[in-house]
C-alpha positions as CSV (number, residue, x, y, z in Angstrom):
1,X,117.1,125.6,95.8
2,X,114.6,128.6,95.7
3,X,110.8,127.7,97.2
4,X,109.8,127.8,93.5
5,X,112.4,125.1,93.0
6,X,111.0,123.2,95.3
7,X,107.5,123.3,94.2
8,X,108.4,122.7,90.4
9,X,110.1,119.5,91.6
10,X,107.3,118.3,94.5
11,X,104.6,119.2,90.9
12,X,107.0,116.9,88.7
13,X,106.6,114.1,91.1
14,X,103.3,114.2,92.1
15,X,103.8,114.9,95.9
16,X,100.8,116.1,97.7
17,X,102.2,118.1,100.4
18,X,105.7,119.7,101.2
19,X,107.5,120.3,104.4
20,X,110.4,122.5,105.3
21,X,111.4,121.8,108.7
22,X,114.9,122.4,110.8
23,X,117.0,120.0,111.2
24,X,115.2,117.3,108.2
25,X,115.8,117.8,104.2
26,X,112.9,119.5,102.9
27,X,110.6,116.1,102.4
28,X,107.8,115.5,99.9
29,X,105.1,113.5,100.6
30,X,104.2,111.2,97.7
31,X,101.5,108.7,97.0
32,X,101.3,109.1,101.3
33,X,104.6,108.4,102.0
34,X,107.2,110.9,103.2
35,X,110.0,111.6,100.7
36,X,113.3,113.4,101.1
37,X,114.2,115.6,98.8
38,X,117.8,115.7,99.5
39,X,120.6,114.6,101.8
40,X,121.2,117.6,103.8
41,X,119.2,119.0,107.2
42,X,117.9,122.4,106.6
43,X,119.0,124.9,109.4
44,X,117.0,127.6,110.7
45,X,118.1,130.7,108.2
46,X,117.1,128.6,105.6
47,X,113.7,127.9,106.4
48,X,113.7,131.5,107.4
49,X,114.5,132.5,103.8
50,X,111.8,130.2,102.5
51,X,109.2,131.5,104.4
52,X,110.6,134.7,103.4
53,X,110.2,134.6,99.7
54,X,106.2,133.9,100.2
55,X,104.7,135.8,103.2
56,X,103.9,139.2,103.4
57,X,104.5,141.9,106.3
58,X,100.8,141.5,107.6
59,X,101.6,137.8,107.6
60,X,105.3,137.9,109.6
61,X,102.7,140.1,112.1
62,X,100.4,137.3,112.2
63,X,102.7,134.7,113.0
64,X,104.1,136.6,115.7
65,X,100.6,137.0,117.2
66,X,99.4,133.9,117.2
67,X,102.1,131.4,116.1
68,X,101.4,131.1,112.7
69,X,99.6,132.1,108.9
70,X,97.5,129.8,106.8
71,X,97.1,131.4,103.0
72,X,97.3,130.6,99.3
73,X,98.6,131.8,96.2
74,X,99.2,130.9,92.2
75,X,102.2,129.0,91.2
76,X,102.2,130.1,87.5
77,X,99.9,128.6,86.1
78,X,100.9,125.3,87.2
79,X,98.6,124.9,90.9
80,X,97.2,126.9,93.1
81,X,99.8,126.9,96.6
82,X,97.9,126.5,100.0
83,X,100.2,127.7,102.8
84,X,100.7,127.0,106.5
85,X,103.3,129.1,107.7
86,X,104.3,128.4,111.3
87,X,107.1,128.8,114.4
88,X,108.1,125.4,116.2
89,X,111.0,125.5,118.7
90,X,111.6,129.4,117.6
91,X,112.1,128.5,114.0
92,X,109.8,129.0,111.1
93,X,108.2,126.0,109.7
94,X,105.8,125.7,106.1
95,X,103.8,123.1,105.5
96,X,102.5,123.3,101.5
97,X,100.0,122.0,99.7
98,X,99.8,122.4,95.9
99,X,96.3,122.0,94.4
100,X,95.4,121.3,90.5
101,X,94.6,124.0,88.4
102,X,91.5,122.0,86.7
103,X,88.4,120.6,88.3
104,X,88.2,117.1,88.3
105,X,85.1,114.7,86.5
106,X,83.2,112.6,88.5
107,X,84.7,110.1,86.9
108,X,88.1,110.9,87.3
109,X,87.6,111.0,91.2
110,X,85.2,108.2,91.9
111,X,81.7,109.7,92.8
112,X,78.0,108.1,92.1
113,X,75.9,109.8,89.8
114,X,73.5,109.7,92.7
115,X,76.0,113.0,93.9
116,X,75.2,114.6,91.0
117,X,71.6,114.6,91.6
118,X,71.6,116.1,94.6
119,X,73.2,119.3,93.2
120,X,70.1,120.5,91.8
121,X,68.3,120.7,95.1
122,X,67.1,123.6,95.8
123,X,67.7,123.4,99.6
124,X,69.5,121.7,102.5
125,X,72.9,120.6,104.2
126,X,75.1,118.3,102.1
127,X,78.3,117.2,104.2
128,X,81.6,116.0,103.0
129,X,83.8,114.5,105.8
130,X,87.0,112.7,106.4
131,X,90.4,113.0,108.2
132,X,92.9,116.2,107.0
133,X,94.2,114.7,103.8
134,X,91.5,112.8,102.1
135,X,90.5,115.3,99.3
136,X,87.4,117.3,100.5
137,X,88.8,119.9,99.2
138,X,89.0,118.0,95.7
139,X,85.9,116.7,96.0
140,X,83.7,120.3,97.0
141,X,85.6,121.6,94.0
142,X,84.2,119.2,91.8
143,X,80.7,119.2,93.1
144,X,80.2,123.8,93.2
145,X,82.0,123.5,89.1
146,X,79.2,121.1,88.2
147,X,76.8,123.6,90.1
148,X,78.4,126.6,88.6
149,X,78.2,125.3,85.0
150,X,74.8,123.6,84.6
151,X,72.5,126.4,87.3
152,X,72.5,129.8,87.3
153,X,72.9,130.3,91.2
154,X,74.8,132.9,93.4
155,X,76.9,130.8,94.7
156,X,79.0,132.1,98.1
157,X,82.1,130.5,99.3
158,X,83.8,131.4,102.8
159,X,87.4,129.5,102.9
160,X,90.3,129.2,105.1
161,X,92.1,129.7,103.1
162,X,90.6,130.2,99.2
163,X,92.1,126.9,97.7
164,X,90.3,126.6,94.3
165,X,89.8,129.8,92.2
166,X,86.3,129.8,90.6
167,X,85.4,132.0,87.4
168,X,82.1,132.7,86.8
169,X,80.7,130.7,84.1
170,X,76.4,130.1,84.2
171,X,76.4,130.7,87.8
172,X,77.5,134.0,89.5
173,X,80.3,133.2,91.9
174,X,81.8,134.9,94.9
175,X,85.0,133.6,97.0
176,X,85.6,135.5,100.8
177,X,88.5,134.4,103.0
178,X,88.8,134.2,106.3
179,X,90.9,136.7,108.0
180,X,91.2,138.6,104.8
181,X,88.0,139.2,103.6
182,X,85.5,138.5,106.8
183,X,86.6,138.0,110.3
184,X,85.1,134.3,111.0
185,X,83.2,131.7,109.3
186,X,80.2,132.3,111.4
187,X,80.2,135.8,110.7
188,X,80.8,135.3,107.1
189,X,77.6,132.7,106.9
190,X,75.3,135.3,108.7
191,X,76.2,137.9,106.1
192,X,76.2,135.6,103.2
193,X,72.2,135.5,104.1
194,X,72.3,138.9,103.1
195,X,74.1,138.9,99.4
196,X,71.3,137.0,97.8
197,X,72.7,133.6,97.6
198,X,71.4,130.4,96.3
199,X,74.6,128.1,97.5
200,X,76.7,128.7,100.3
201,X,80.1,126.9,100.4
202,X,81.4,126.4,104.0
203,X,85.2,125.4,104.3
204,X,84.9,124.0,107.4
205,X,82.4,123.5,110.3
206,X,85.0,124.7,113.1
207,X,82.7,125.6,116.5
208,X,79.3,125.6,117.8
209,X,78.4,129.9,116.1
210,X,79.9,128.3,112.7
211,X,77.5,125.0,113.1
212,X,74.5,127.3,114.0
213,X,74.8,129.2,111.0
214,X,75.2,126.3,109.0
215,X,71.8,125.0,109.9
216,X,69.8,128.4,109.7
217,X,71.3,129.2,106.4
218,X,69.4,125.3,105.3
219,X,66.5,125.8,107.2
220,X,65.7,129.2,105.7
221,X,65.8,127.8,101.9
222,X,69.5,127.8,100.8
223,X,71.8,124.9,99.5
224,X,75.0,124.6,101.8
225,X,77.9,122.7,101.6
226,X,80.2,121.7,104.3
227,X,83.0,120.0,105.6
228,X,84.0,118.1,109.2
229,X,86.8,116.2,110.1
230,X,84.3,112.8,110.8
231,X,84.3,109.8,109.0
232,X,81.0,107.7,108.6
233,X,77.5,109.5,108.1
234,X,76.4,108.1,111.8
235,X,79.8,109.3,113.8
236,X,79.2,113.2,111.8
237,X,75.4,113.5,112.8
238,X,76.6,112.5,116.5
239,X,79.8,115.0,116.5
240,X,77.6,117.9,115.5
241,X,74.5,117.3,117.6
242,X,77.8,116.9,120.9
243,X,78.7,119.8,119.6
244,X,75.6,122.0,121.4
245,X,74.5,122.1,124.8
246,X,72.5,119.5,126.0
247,X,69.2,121.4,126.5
248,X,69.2,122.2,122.6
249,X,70.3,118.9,121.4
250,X,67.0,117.6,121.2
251,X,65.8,120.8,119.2
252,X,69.0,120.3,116.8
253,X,67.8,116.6,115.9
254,X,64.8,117.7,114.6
255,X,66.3,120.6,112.8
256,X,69.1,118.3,111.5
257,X,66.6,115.6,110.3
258,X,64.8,118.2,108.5
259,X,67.6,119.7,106.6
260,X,70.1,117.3,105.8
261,X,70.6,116.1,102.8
262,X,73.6,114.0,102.2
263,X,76.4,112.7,104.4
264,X,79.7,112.0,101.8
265,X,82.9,110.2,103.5
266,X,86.0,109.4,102.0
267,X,89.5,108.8,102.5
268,X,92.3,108.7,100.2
269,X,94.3,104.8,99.7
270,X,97.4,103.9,97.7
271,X,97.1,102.3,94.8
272,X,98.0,98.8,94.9
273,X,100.7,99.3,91.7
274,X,102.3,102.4,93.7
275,X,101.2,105.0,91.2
276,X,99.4,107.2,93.5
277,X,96.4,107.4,95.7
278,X,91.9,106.4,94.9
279,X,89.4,107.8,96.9
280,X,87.1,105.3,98.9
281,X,83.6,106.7,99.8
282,X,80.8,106.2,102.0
283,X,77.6,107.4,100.9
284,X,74.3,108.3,103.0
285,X,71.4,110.0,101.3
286,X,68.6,111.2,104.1
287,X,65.4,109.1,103.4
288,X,62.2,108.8,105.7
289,X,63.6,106.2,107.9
290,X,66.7,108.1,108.4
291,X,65.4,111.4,109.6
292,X,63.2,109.6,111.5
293,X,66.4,108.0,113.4
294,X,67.7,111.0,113.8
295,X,64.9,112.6,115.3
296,X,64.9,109.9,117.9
297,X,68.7,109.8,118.7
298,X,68.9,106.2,117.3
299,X,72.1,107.2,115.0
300,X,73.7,103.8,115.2
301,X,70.8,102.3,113.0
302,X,71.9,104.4,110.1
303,X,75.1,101.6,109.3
304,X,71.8,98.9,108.8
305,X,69.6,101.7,107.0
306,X,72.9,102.9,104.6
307,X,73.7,99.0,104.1
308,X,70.2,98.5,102.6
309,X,69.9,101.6,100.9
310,X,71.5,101.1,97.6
311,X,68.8,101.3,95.2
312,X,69.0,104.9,96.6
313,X,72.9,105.0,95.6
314,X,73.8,104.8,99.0
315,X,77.3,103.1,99.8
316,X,78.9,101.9,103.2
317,X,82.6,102.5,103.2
318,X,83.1,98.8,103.8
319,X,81.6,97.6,101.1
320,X,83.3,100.6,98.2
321,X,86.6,99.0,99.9
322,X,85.8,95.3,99.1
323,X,85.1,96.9,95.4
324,X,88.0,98.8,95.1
325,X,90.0,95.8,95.9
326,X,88.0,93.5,93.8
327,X,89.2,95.9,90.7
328,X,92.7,95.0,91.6
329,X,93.1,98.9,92.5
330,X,94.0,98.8,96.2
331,X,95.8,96.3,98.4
332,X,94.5,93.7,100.8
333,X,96.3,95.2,104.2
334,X,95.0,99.0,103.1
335,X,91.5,97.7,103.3
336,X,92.3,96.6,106.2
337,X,93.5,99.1,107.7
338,X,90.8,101.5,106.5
339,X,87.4,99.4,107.4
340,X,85.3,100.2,110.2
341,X,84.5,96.5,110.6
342,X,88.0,94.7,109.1
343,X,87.4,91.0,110.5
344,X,83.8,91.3,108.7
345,X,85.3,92.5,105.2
346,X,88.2,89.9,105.6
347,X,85.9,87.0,105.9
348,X,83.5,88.4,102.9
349,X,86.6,88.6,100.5
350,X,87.5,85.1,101.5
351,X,83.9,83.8,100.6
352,X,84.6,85.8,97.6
353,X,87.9,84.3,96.5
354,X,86.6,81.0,97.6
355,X,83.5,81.4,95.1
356,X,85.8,82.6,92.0
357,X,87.8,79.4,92.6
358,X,85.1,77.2,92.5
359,X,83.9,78.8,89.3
360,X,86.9,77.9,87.6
């Protein structure tokens, strides 16, 4: 089968992510589990031609630099293709992810309308986390469409590598790459300050210069976006405040309490009928009380402040799992396996199912 082949097939059965690898079938991962694709080991001149068919001269010269290629193109006009091309062992690996070729409602993935709302800000630091996997990516998309077709914004980008194409509809719209279009993400934010913009879109707060520009680009009157590979609103204020020396954390704090917005987590579950995957969320929205804790370093009092915040439509994890599962839509031993505090959650469905029962 061609690499086209492959990706018409991994489309038709709603895989998420594709592997080619020597000495395993190429494998699909569906609904989170990994799926052969056939019965036969792939050997190294076959990955080789796979790789082949999609990477360019500039990219084989990458690969061999550093080790490997991260890129995207169009399949058709069926997805957009995000690419990690790679060596292991010698042998050229690709890991594939294809992406939808429409933006996703709120509805459709699962966000509060209290999201929406912050959109129209006209400044600050709103930051979606979660491990590789969970649909940031999805999720960003959604939120910069919304922006880009009810504001008319400038609205910068700066992805590794572009993953959803934008079109300009009220907003004016510009997509850079890294390592195509600007060298770094750091360098790409400073510059962005310079083209005007009104939203900057950061793929991914990688290093300390990246992190800095982040929060200058907030303080100095600009809406930014931004991801990190955190989960909870408490454990990402503490991995980017680690992040800087300890002579300027105390300065970062207050920077950080002034400019942040919104922390947004989420992770991806199976469906409890097997037909494919909902997004859980954990929701902080900065209030008073808030910035004041992070001012003061007392981040593990934003859990109590987030659990009593929900007139402000903010959510703990926790408690959107107990929900999820309440609607029948995930399975007991995924919440558990997903909640920060499991043997809390179990005993409040058990009250729960307890209470039903003695309704009836």
């Amino acid at each position: 089968m061609t690499l086209d082949a492959y990706i018409k097939e991994a489309l038709e059965k709603g895989a998420s992510d594709i592997h080619f690898a020597v000495g395993r079938p190429p494998t699909y991962r569906i609904h989170g589990e990994l799926v052969s694709a056939g019965p036969r080991p792939l050997t190294s001149e076959e990955t080789e031609a796979l790789a082949k068919e999609i990477i360019t001269e500039a990219h084989r010269k990458r690969i061999e630099e550093v080790g490997g290629v991260d890129f995207g193109f169009s399949f058709k006009d069926k997805a957009r293709i995000r690419v990690s091309c790679f060596k292991e062992r010698g042998n050229f690996g690709l890991a594939l992810r294809p992406l939808p070729n429409r933006f996703f409602s709120f509805e459709e993935i699962g966000l509060s309308e209290k999201v929406i709302e912050l959109l129209g800000l006209p400044r600050g630091l709103i930051l979606v986390t979660g491990p590789t996997g969970s649909g940031k990516t999805t999720t960003l998309a959604t939120m910069l469409n919304y922006v880009n077709e009810n504001f008319a914004k400038h609205i910068i980008t700066i992805e590794d590598p572009i993953e959803f194409m934008h079109a300009h509809k009220k907003s004016l719209i510009t997509q850079r790459e890294v390592g195509q279009d600007v060298s770094d993400f750091s360098e790409a934010v400073v510059k962005a300050l310079r083209q005007d913009p009104d939203v900057i879109l950061i793929g991914e707060m990688r290093d300390l210069a990246t992190m800095e520009a982040a929060i200058r680009a907030a303080e100095t009157g600009h809406l930014v976006f931004a991801t990190l590979h955190t989960s909870g609103a408490a454990r990402t204020v503490d991995r980017i405040i680690d992040v800087f020396p300890t002579h300027q954390q105390a300065q970062v704090r207050v920077q950080l309490a002034s400019i942040l917005v919104a922390v947004l987590s989420q992770t991806l579950l199976p469906k409890a009928d097997g037909t494919g995957r909902v997004a859980a969320f954990e929701l902080m929205v900065t209030t008073p009380a808030i910035r004041n804790l992070i001012r003061e370093g007392k981040t593990y009092q934003i859990f109590s402040e987030i659990q009593t915040g929900s007139r402000m439509g903010m959510k703990l994890l926790d408690d959107h799992l107990h929900e999820l599962y309440d609607q029948g839509l995930i399975s007991y031993d995924a919440v558990m396996q997903t909640a920060y505090e499991p043997k809390e959650l179990s005993e409040k469905i058990v009250r729960g199912a307890v209470g039903t029962a003695k309704k009836k």
